[in-house]
N, C-alpha and C positions, 0 to 999 in steps of 0.2 A: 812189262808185265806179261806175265803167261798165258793167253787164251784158258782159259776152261775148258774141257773137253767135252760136248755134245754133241747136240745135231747145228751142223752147220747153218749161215744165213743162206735161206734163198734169194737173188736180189732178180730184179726184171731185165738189166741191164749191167753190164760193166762197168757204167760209168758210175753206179749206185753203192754206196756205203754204210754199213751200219757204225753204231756209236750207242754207248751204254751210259747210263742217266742214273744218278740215286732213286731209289723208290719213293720216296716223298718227293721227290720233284716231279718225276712220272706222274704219279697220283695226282698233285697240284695242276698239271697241264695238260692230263685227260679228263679233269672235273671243269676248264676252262673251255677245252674245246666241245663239249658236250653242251655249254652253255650259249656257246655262238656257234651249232646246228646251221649248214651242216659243215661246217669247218672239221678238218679231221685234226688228229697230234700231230701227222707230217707237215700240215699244211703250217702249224702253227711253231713248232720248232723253222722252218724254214722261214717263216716270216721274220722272228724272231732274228735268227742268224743276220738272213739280207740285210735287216735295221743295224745291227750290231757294227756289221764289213763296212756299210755307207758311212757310219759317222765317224767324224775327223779322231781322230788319237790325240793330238791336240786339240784341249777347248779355246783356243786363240782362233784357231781355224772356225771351231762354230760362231764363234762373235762376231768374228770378220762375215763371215757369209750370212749372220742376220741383219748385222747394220749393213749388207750389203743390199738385203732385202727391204728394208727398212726406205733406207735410203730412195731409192728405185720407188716404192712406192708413196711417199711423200714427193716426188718428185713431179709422178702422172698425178696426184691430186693438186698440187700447186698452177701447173698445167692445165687442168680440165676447168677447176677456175679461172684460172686469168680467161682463157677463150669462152667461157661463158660470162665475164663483164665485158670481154669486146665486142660480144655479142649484143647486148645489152645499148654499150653507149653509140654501135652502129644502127641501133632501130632507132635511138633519141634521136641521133642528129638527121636521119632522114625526114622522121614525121615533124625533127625544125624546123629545116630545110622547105617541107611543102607547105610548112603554116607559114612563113614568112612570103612563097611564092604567092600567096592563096590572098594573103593581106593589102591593101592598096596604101600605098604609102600616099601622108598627108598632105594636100596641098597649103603651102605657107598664107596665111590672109594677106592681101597686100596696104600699104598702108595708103590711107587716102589721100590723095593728090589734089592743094588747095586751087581755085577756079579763079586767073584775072579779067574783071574787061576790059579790053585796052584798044580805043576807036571803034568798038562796036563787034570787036574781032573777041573769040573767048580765048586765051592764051595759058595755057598749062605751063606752071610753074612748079618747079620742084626743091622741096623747103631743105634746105643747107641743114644736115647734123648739127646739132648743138655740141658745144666743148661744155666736159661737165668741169664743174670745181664753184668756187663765190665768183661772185659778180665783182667787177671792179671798182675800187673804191671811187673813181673818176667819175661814175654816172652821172651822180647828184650834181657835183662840180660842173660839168659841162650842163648839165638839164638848167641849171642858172643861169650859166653866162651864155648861150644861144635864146633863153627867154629877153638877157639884159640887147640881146640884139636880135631884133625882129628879121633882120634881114637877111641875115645866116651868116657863116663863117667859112674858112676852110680850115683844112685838117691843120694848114701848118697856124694858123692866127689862132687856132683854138690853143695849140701845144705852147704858144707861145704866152698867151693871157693868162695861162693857167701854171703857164713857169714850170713846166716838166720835163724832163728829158729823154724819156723813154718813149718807143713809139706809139702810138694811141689808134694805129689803125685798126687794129683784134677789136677791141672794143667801143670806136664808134660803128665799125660790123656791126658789131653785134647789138647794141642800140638802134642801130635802126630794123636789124631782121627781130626785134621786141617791139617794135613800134614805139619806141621811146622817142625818138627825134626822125627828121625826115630826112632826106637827101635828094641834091638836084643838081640838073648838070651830069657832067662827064667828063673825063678827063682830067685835066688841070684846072675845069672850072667848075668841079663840083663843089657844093656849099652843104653845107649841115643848118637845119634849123627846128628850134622846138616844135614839139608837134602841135599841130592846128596854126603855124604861123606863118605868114606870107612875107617873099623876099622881094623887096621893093627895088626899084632902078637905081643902078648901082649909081646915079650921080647924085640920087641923096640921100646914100649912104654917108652915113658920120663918120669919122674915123674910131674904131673901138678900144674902149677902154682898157688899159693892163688890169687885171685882177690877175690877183696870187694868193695861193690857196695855201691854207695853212698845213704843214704839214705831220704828222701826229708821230 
């Protein structure tokens, strides 16, 4: 296109250019920059322009660089949370920490320890755990036949009157730590006899009866 012929641009500099604009758009963007005072028209064509040159020519390029922003900043919030619950659960466990130091752990009750006299001496005994479950059906059976003999048994004359085969030591134990029958002796001469009853000189002792006990 031909220049016009007038008076030429003055510019302040060489490196400065002019460029010619429709008059309605002129108009339009001298009525803009009068309204954000004190903005001039050069300032705002040049704004204008620099925005124009920055943005991508591909909008693939702008999407990428939002979610790239996007991105980036959902990341420092994901972030800035977590370190502020660790924060969090690092003041719980210290003020746990010092309540538990702070606290006196309990002492166990102890259980009480039953008192023998034995020749005038006080002798501390300590009571054997119980086995739990039923009681043996034997009890009765033997609380009879050591009544039928005043003068006691031993373990094998009982197993044997009573015709059973299995061993019976658990449970004349355990009859006697019930106070169900007594025990005397030691060793191989200890005897079992109903309780409250006294075992006489073994030379008049009878010979004991078989009883056999019915089985169910």
């Amino acid at each position: 296109m031909a220049e016009k012929p007038g008076r030429p641009p003055v510019y302040q500099s060489k490196d400065e250019k002019s460029l010619r604009i429709p008059r309605d758009v002129y108009e339009q963007a001298q009525k803009y920059a009068r309204m954000r005072h004190p903005m001039t028209l050069t300032d705002l064509l040049l704004d204008g322009l620099r925005l124009r040159l920055e943005t991508p020519a591909d909008p693939r390029d702008i999407i990428l660089s939002d979610d790239n922003t996007v991105i980036r900043e959902l990341q420092e919030m994901i972030q800035t949370a977590v370190q502020a619950e660790i924060g969090k659960l690092n003041a719980f466990m210290e003020s746990a920490s010092g309540a538990l130091k702070l606290t006196p752990a309990p002492e166990a009750a102890a259980a009480p320890v039953p008192e023998l006299s034995h020749n005038g001496n006080v002798v501390i005994q300590e009571e054997a755990p119980r086995r739990p479950g039923r009681q043996s059906t034997l009890r009765q059976p033997i609380i009879d036949l050591l009544r039928e003999h005043p003068e006691g048994l031993t373990a094998v004359q009982i197993k044997v009157l009573l015709g059973v085969d299995k061993n019976i030591g658990d449970t004349l134990a355990g009859m006697v730590r019930d106070h169900v029958i007594e025990k005397q002796g030691s060793g191989n001469k200890v005897r079992y006899l109903a309780e409250g009853a006294q075992a006489k000189d073994t030379r008049e002792r009878s010979q004991p009866k078989r009883r056999a006990i019915r089985r169910g």
